[in-house]
N, C-alpha and C positions, 0 to 999 in steps of 0.2 A: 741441654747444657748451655749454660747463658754463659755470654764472654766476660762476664765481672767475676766469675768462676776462676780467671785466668789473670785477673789484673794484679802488678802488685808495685810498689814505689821501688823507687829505684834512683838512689844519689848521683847526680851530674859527675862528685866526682871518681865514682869506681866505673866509670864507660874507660877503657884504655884506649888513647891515642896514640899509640905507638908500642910495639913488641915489644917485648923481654930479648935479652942478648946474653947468649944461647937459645936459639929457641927451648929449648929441654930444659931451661930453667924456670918456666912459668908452671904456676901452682898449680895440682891437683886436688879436687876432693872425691875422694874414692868411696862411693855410694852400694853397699851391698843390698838388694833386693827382699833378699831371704831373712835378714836379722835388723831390718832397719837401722844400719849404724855406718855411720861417718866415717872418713878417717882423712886428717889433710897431711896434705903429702907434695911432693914434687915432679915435675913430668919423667923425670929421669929412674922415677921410682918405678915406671910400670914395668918394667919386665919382671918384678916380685911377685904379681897378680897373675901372669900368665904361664901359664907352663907349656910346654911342648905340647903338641898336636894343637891346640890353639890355632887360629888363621884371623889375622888381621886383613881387613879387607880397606883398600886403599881409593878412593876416587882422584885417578890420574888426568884429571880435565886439566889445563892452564888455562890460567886467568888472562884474556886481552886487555892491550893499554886502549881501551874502545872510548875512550873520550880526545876528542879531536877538537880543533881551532881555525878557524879559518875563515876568508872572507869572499862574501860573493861580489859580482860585477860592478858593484857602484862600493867597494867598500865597507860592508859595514859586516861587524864583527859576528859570526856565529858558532855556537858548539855543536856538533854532532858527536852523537850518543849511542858507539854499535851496538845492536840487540843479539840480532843472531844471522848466520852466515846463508844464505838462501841459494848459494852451487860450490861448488867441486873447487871449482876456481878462487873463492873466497873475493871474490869484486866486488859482489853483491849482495848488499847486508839489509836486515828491517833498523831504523833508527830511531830516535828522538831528535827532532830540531830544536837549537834554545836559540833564540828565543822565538816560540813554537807559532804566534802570533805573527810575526813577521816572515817566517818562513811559508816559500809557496811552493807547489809542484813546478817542475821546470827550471826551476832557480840553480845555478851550477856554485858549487861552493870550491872557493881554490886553497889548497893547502900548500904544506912545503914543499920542496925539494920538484915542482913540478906536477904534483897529482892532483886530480881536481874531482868532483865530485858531483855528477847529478843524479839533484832530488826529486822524487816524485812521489805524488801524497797515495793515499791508501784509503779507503772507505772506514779504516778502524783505528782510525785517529793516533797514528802513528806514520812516520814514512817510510820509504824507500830510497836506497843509495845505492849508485853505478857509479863506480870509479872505476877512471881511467890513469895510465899511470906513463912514463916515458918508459921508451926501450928498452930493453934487462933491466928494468929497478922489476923488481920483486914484491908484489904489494907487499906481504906480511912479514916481509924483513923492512920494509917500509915502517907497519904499520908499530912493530916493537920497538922502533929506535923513534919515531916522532910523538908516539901517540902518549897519552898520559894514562895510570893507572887508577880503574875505577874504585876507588876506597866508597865505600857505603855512605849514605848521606849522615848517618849518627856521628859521623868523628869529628866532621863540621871546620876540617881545615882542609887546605889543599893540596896536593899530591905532590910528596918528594921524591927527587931521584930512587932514593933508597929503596921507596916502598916498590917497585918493579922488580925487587927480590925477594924482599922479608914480606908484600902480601901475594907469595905464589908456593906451593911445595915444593920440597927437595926434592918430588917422585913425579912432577907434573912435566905432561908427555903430552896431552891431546889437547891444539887450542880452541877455545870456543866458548869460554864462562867469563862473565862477566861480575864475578865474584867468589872469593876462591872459597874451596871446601874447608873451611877456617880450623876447622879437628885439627886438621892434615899441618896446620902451620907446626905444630908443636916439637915434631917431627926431625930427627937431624938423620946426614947419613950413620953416624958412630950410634948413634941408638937402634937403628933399623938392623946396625950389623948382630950388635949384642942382643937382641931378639933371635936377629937367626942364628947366631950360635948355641942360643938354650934351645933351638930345636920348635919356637913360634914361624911357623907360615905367613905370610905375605902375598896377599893377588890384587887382583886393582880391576876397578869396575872403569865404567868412563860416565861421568850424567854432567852436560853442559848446564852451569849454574845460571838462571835467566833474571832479570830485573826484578821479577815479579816476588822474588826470595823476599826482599826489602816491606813488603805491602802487607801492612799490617790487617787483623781480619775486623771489618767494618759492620759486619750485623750481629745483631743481638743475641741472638740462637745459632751458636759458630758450628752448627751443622748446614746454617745455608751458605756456609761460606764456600764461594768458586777456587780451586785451586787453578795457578798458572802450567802448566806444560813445558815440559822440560824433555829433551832427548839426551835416553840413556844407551851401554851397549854392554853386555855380560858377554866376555870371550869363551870361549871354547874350553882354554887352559882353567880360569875361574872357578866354570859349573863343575868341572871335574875334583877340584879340590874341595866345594864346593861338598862336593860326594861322598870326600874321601874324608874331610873333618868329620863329618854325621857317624859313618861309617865308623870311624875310629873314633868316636867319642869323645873329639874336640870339642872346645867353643868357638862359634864364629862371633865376632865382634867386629861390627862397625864401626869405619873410624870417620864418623861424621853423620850427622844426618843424609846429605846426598846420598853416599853407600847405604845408609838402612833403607830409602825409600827405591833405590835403584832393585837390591837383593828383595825389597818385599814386594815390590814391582814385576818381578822375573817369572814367579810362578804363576802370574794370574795374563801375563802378557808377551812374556816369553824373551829372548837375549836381545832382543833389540827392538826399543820399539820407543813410542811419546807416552809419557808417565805424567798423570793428574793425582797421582795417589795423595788420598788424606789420611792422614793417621790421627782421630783422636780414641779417647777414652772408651775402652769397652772393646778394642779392637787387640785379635788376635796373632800377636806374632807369629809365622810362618820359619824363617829362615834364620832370624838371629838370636843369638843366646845375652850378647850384651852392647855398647855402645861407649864411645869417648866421643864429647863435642863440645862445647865451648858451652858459655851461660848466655838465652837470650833474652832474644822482646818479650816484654809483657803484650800479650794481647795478639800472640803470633802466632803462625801454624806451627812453627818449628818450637815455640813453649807447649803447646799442645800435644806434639807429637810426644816430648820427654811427660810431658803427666800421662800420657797413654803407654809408655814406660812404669813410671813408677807411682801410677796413681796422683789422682787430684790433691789429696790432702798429704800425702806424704813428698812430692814433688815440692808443694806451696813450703814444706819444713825446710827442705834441702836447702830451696833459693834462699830463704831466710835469713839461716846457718852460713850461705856463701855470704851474704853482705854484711852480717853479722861481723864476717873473719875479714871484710874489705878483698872478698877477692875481685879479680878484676874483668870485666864485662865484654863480653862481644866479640866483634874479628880479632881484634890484637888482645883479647883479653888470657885468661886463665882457663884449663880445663874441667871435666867431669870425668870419671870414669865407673860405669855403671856395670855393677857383678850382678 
């Protein structure tokens, strides 16, 4: 499969810089499998598609405000870029230095309120960060009130207060992602409830969203593409519902890509563990019946994984039909929902 299999244009202006307000007011198109046919609709429309025994499965990771600012001993400005958390303690993170060139190993970066920060480099062209912090300050209550939140490089401005709410879910519980499970934005509590009163299920996986989501696939033959590694965790409570949707002759549905690669992750790797899964075309679903997820990159694993959904050539129609109708692209954009 060649990556121009995958490529398609796509208008500067339906990339959406900023949410919908309600979340649950951003557009659906509702993709059925079985009869190839459309239908557009509104996020608030999904619980007409789902019925009881049903299970929505949720990726409750929280997004970090992991972009920092600060300066080291002579003054001069630099960003640090948390990756992912490397103890228990959450002190010690892998980063990105900006600017990457002037940053060295040993170099201490000072931030506010007293926290400071040394760097030290790594063999695999990335760094390392120990922070140290004053007496009961709390790094990660620290780190949610100074730090800035990492909006994806496609939006191409910079991070406002607001976005520390509207790009995180209403269900996010576990921190560690550095970009949110974007399905999940659509989501309010007043629809989660109307769900559960038709008698739709609800569980929640946990997969920390990593950098590497952003990185488009660079070879030719997108079967040599390396996926990035990502830590996920399937609770106890989950696999049991998990058993009990099959069992009773629910649908499970994904609400994001993270949750499908998490769930089609589980049986081959088991409730916890580091997940490189790829999913393209030809490849057999295991655990889910359907999926809700935003519209994305051309040229990316996660377009990949939706045409390993819904087929190459009927996937390439769907997108089409979305830009066709001006719907709206990416994190803060519009959704999918696939029967």
């Amino acid at each position: 499969m060649q990556l121009e299999d995958f490529r398609f244009n796509l208008p500067d202006e339906l990339i959406a810089k900023f949410p919908i307000s309600p979340r649950d007011h951003s557009r659906l198109l509702v993709v059925d499998r079985k009869t190839k046919t459309i239908e557009h609709r509104h996020f608030f429309d999904l619980p007409e598609y789902l019925k009881p025994k049903d299970l929505l499965v949720l990726n409750n990771t929280k997004v970090i405000p992991a972009r920092l600012f600060g300066k080291n001993a002579n003054g001069k400005n630099f960003e640090v870029f948390l990756l992912k958390s490397l103890g228990v303690e959450k002190l010690s993170w892998e980063c990105l230095v900006r600017p990457g060139k002037k940053a060295k190993g040993g170099m201490t970066v000072f931030f506010e309120d007293g926290v400071q920060g040394y760097i030290q480099s790594t063999p695999r062209q990335i760094f390392e960060i120990l922070f140290t912090v004053p007496p009961e300050t709390d790094f990660m209550t620290w780190l949610f009130k100074t730090g800035n939140s990492p909006l994806p490089p496609y939006l191409k401005r910079k991070a406002e207060p607001q976005d520390k709410t509207t790009y995180q879910t209403v269900y996010a519980k576990e921190a560690g992602s550095v970009a949110a499970p974007t399905a999940g934005l659509h989501f309010t509590e007043n629809l989660l409830s109307i769900l559960n009163k038709k008698g739709v299920e609800t569980s929640e996986v946990t997969l920390h969203v990593g950098y590497g989501t952003f990185s488009p696939i660079r070879t030719e033959n997108i079967l040599d593409h390396k996926m990035h590694s990502e830590d996920y965790e399937v609770s106890e409570q989950t696999i049991d519902l998990l058993r009990r949707t099959k069992d009773n002759r629910g649908r499970i549905f994904a609400v994001g890509t993270t949750s499908l690669r998490t769930l089609e992750s589980y049986p081959i790797m088991g409730p916890q563990s580091s997940t490189r899964i790829y999913i393209t075309p030809g490849y057999q679903f295991q655990m889910i019946d359907g999926l809700i997820t935003n519209f994305h990159l051309p040229e990316s694993s996660l377009y990949v994984l939706v045409c390993a959904l819904l087929g190459i050539e009927f996937c390439r129609h769907v997108y089409t039909e979305a830009i066709k109708n001006n719907y709206r692209f990416y994190s803060y954009g519009d959704a999918m929902l696939i029967l």
